[in-house]
C-alpha positions as CSV (number, residue, x, y, z in Angstrom):
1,X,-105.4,34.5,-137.1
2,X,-103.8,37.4,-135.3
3,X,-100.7,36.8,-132.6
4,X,-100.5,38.9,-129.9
5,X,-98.4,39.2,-126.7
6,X,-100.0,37.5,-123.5
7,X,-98.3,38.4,-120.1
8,X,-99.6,36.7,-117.0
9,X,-98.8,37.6,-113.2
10,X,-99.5,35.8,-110.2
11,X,-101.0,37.5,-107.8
12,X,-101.5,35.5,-104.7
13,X,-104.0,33.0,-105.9
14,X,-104.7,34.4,-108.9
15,X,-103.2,34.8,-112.3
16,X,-103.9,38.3,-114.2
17,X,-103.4,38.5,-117.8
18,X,-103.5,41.8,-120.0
19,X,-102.3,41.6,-123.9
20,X,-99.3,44.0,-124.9
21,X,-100.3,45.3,-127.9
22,X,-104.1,45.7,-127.2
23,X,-104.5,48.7,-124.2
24,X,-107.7,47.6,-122.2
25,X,-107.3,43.8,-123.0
26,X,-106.7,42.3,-119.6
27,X,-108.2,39.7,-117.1
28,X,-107.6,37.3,-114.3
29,X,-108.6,34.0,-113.0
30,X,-108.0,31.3,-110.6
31,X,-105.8,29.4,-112.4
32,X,-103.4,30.1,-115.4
33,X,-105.6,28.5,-117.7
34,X,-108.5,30.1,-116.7
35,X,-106.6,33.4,-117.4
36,X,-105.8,31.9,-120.6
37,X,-109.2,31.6,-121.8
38,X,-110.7,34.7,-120.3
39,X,-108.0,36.5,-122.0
40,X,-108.6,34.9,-125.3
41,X,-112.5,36.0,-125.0
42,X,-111.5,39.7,-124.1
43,X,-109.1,40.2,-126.7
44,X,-112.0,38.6,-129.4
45,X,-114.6,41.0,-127.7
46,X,-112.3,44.3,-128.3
47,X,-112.1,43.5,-131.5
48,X,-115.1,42.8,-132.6
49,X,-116.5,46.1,-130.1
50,X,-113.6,48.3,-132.2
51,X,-115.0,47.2,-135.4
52,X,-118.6,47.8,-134.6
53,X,-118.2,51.1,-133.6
54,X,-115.7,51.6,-136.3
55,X,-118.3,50.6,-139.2
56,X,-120.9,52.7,-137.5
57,X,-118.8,56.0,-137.4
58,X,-117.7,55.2,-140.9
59,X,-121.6,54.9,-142.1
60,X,-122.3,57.3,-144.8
61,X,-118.4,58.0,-145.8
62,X,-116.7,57.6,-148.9
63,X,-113.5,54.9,-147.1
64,X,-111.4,52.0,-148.2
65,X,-111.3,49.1,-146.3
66,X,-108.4,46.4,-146.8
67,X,-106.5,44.3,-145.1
68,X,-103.3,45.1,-143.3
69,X,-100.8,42.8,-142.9
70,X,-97.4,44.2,-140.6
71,X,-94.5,41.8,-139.5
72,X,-92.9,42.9,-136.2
């Protein structure tokens, strides 16, 4: 499980939400929950979209792949 920044902004009725550390990861919604979520879903589908395209440029290629573990 990764932890990432949320930041969330109301915006006269709505809430928008983008992550900090993850450029393009952002959303909105009506309420602050449902920013919450729809946040959630677009930082899973950026990750799993990065490593898709990632594996499939790396197809063919002599690479390592290993976990990275950083504390901030």
């Amino acid at each position: 499980m990764e932890r990432f920044t949320a930041v969330y902004e109301q915006v006269d009725d709505w809430w928008i939400a983008y992550v900090e550390e993850l450029p393009g990861a952002n959303t909105q919604g009506e309420t602050l929950d449902e920013a919450r979520e729809n946040l959630k879903e677009a930082v899973q589908l950026i990750i799993e979209a990065n490593r898709e395209i990632t594996r499939r440029q790396s197809t063919g290629k002599n690479i390592i792949r290993e976990e990275l573990v950083v504390a901030v």
